[in-house]
C-alpha positions as CSV (number, residue, x, y, z in Angstrom):
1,X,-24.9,4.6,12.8
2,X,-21.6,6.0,14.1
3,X,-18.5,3.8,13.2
4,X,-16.4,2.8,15.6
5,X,-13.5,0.3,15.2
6,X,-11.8,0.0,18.6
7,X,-9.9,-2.8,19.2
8,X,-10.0,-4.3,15.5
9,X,-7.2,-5.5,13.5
10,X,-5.8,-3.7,10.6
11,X,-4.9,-6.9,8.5
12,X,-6.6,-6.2,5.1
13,X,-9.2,-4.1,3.7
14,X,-11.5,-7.4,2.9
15,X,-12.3,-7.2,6.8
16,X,-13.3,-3.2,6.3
17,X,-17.0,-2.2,4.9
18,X,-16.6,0.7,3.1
19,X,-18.3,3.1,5.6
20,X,-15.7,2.0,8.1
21,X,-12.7,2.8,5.0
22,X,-14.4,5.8,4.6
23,X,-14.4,6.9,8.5
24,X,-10.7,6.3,8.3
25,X,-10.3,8.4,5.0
26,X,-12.4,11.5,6.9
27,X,-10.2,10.9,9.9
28,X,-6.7,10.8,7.9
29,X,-8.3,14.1,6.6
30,X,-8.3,16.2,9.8
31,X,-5.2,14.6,11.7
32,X,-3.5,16.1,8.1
33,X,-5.0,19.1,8.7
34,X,-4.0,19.2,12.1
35,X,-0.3,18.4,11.2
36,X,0.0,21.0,8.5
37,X,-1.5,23.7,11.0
38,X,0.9,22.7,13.6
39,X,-2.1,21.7,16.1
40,X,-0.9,18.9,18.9
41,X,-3.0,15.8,19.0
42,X,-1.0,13.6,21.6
43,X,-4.1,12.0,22.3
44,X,-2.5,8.6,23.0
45,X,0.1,9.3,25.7
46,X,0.8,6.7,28.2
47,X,0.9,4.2,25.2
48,X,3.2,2.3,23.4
49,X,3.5,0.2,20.3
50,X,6.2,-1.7,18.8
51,X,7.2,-2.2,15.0
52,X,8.2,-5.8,13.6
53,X,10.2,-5.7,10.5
54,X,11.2,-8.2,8.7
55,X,11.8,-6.7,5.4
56,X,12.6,-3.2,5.8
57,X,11.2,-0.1,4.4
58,X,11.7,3.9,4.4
59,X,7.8,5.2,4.9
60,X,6.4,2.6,6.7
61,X,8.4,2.4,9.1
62,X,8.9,6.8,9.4
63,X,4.9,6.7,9.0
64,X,4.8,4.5,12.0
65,X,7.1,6.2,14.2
66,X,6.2,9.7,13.5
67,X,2.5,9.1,13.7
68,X,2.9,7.6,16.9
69,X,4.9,10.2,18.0
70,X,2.8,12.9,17.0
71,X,0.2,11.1,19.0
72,X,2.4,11.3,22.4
73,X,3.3,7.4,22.3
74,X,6.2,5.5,23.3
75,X,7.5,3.5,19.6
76,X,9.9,0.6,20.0
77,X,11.6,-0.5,16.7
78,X,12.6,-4.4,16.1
79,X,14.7,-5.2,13.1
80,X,15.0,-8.8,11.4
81,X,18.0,-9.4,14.0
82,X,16.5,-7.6,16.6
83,X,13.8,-10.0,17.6
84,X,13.8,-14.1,18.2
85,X,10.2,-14.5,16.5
86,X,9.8,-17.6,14.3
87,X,13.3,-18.4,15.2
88,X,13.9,-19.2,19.1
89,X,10.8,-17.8,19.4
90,X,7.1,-18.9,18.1
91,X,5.1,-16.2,15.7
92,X,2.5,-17.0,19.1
93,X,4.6,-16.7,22.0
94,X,6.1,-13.8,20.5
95,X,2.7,-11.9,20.4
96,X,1.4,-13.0,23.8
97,X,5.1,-11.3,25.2
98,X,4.2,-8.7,23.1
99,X,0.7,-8.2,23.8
100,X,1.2,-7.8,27.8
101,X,3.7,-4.9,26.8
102,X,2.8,-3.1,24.2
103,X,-1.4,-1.3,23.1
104,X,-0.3,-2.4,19.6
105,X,1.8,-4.1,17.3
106,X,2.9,-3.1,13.4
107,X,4.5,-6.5,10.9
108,X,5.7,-5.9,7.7
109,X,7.3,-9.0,6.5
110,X,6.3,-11.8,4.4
111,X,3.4,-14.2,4.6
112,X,0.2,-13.3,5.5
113,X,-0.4,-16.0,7.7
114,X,2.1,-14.3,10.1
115,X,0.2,-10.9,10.6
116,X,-3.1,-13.2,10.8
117,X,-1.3,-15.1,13.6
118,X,0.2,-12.4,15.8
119,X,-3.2,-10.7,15.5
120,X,-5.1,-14.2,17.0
121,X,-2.8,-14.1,20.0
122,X,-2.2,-10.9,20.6
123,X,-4.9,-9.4,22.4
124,X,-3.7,-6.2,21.6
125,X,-4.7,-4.6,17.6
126,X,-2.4,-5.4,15.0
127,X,-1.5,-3.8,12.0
128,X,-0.6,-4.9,8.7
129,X,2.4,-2.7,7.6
130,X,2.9,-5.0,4.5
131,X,2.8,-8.8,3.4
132,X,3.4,-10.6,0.4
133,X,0.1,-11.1,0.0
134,X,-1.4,-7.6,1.0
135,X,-0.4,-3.4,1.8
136,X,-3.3,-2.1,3.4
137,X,-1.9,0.8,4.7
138,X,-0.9,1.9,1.6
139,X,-4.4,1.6,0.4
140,X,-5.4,4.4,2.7
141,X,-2.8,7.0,1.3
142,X,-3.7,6.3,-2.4
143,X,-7.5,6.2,-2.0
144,X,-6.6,9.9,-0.1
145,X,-4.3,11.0,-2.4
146,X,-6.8,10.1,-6.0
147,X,-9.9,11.8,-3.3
148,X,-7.4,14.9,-2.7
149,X,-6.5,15.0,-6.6
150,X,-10.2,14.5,-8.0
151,X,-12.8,15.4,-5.3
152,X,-14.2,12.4,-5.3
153,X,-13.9,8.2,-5.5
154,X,-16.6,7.0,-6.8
155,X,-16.8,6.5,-10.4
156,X,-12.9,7.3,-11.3
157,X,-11.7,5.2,-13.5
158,X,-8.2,3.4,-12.1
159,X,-5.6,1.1,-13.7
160,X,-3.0,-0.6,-13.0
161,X,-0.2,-1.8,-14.7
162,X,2.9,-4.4,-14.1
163,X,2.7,-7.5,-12.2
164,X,-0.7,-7.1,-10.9
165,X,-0.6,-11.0,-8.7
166,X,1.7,-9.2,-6.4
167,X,0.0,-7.2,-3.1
168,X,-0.2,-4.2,-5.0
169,X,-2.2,-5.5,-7.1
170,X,-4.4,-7.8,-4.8
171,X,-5.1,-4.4,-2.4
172,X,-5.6,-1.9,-5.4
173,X,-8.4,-4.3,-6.7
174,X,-10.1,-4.7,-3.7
175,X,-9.6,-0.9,-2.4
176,X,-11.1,-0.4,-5.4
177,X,-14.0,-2.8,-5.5
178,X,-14.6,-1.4,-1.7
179,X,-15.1,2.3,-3.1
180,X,-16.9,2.4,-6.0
181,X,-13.8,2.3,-8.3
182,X,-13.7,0.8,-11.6
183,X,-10.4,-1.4,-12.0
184,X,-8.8,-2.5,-14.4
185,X,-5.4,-4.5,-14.2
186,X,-3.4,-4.5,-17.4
187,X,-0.8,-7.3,-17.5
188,X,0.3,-10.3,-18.8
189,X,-2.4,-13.0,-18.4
190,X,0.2,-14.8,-16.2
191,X,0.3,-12.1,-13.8
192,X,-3.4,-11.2,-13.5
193,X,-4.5,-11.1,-10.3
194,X,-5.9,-13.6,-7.8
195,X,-9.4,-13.4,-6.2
196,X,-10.6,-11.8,-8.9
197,X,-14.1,-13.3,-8.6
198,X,-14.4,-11.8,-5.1
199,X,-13.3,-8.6,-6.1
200,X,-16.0,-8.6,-8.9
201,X,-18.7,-9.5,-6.4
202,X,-17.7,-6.7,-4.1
203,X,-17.4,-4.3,-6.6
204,X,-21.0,-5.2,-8.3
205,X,-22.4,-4.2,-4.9
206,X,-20.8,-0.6,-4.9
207,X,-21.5,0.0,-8.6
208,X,-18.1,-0.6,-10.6
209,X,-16.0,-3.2,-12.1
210,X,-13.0,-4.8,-12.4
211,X,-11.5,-5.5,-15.5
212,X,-8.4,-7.6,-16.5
213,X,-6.6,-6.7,-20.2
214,X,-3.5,-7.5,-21.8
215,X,-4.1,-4.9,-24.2
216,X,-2.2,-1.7,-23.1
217,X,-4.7,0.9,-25.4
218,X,-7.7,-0.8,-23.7
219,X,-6.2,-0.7,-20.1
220,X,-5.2,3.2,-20.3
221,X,-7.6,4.4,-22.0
222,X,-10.3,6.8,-20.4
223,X,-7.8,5.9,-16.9
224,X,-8.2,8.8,-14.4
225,X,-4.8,7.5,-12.6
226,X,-2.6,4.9,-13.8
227,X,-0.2,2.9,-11.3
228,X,2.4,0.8,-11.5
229,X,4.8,-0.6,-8.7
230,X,8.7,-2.5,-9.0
231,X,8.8,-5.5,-11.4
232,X,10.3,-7.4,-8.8
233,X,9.3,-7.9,-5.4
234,X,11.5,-7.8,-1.9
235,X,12.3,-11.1,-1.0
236,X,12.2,-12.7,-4.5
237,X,15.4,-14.3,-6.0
238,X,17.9,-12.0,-8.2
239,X,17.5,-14.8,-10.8
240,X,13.3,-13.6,-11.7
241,X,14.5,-10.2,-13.1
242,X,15.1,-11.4,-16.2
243,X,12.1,-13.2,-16.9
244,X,10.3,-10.3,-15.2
245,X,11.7,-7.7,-17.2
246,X,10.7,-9.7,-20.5
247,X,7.4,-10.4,-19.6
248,X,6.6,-6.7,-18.4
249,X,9.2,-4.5,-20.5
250,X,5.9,-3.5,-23.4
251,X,3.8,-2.7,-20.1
252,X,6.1,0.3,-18.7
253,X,4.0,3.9,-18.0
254,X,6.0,6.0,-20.2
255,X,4.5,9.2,-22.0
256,X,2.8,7.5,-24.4
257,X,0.9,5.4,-22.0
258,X,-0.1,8.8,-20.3
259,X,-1.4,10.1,-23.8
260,X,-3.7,7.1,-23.6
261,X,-5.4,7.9,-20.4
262,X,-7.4,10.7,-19.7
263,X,-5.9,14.7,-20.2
264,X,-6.0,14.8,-16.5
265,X,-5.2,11.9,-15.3
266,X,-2.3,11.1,-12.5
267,X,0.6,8.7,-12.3
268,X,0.5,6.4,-8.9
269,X,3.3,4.5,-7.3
270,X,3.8,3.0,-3.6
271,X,7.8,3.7,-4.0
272,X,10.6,3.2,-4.1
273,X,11.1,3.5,-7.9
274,X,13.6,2.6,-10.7
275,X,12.9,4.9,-13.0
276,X,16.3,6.1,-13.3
277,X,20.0,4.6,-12.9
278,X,20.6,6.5,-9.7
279,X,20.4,3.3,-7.1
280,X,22.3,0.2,-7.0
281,X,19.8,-2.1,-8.4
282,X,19.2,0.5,-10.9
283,X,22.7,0.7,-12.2
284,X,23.3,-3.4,-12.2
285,X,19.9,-4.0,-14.0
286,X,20.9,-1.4,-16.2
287,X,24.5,-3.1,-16.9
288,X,23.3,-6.4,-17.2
289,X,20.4,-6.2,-19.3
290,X,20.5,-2.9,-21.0
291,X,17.6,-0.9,-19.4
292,X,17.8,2.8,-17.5
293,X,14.3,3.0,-16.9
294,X,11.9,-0.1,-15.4
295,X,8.4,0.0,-14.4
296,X,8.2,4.0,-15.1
297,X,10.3,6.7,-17.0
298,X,11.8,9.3,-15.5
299,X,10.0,11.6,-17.4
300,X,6.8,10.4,-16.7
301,X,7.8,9.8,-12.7
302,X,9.2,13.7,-12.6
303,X,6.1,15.1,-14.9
304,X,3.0,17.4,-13.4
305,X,1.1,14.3,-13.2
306,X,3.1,12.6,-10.7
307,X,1.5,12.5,-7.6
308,X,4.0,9.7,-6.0
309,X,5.8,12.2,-3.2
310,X,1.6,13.3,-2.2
311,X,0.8,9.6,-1.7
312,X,4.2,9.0,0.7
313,X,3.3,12.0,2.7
314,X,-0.2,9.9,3.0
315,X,1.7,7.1,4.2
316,X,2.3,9.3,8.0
317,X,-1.6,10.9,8.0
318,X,-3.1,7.6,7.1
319,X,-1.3,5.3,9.4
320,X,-1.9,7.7,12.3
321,X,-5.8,7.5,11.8
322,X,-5.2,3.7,11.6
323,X,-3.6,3.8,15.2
324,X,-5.9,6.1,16.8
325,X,-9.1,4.7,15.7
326,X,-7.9,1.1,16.8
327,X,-7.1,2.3,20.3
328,X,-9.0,5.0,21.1
């Protein structure tokens, strides 16, 4: 049976089946192929959709605005102090306004329950571009990116390592679950993931696991691609980095970590990084608490397994499938 997804929300990848993932993976596949050959595919012209940021962000937001672009449509940007919603201004009203305006609307911001909102009054589809909760858009690139890298999904073998409660973690299990991944989140047992019973459940039903280990051996080893994201979230206070950095200082992906995962296996991260000094937060963690390289190494982040820069350039192909399939 063909898939078709017209008119449906892009909120997280627990509303997706895996066939309907997998029509939007095929589909990110030949609108990349059409971008690297410099075919047109302004298939959407005479439309227009409007971005709502309210934490900002380098690739979702280019992703957004070139894809639409590239698909002839009209792309209006609102900043945190360009927009009244949730201020003068209900998260409702604002999407009703919106929705008589605009074919679609893009959030990236902070709770969930905003993104769920806007999408029930809308009338128009929605698109999660981030929440604290969940990052299904990223989802899209990496599951590309590892298909790209190993020719296949099912049955890789996929960990991931830091503070796996955060939305990173939360989508990477379930993206995982939803494709026949095996995952495993290595952590702190205070920062193991939520949901986790769900996860399993979907995962039994496409034939792999999910697996949650504080031991750092156990979690890299046999890994086909090992991930990790930012010890510290946008939007949380300065004063968590210290406690973060204690609690996830032994689980850093440095070359040893590598060593433990398989000969060919890839490093994964949604950026940005601190894996190096050269940023503002980089250089004041590094003054106050004595540490030039976070979640990642530099070495490992600029090695031959590095895939980080492939998964960004996802971000654009992925995001424009997402768009056109929802609206065409």
């Amino acid at each position: 049976m063909a898939v078709n997804v017209r008119g449906r929300n892009y909120l997280k990848l627990l509303d997706y089946t895996p066939e309907e993932i997998r029509y939007l993976l095929d589909l990110s596949k030949e609108f990349k192929n059409m971008k690297r050959n410099g075919v047109p595919h302004r298939y959407l012209e005479n439309k227009n959709i409007v971005l709502l940021f309210e934490k900002t962000s380098t690739r979702t937001r280019c992703a957004f605005e070139v894809a639409g672009m590239d698909l002839g449509m009209g792309v209006t940007y609102l900043d945190p102090g360009s927009s009244q919603m949730g201020k003068k201004e209900s998260i409702a009203d604002t999407a009703r306004v919106l929705g008589r305006m605009y074919d679609g609307i893009e959030y990236r911001g902070f709770d969930q329950k905003i993104v769920d909102e806007l999408a029930e009054y809308a009338g128009v589809p929605v698109w999660n571009g981030l929440t604290d909760q969940f990052h299904p858009t990223q989802m899209l690139a990496d599951l590309l990116t590892l298909e790209e890298k190993f020719g296949r999904l099912k049955g890789l073998n996929f960990t991931y390592m830091g503070d796996a409660r955060n939305n990173m973690g939360n989508s990477l299990m379930v993206a995982c679950a939803k494709m026949g991944i095996n995952f495993t989140a290595c952590a702190p047992k205070e920062l193991f993931p939520a949901e986790v019973s769900r996860a399993r459940e979907i995962a039994g039903k496409n034939g792999c696991t999910v697996r949650l280990t504080e031991d750092i051996d156990q979690g890299a080893k046999d890994a086909d691609a090992v991930y990790t994201d930012i010890w510290v979230s946008m939007g949380e206070p300065d004063e968590v980095w210290g406690t973060r950095i204690k609690l996830l200082r032994g689980y850093q992906v440095n070359a040893e970590v590598m060593k433990k995962a398989k000969p060919s296996a890839i490093f994964m991260h949604c950026l940005p990084s601190f894996h190096d000094t050269n940023t503002t937060i980089g250089a004041e963690i590094a003054k106050k608490f004595g540490i030039n390289e976070m979640e990642v190494t530099n070495e490992v982040f600029e090695s031959r397994q590095s895939v980080v820069f492939d998964e960004a350039e996802n971000r654009m192909h992925t995001i424009k499938a997402v768009i056109y399939a929802t609206l065409c």
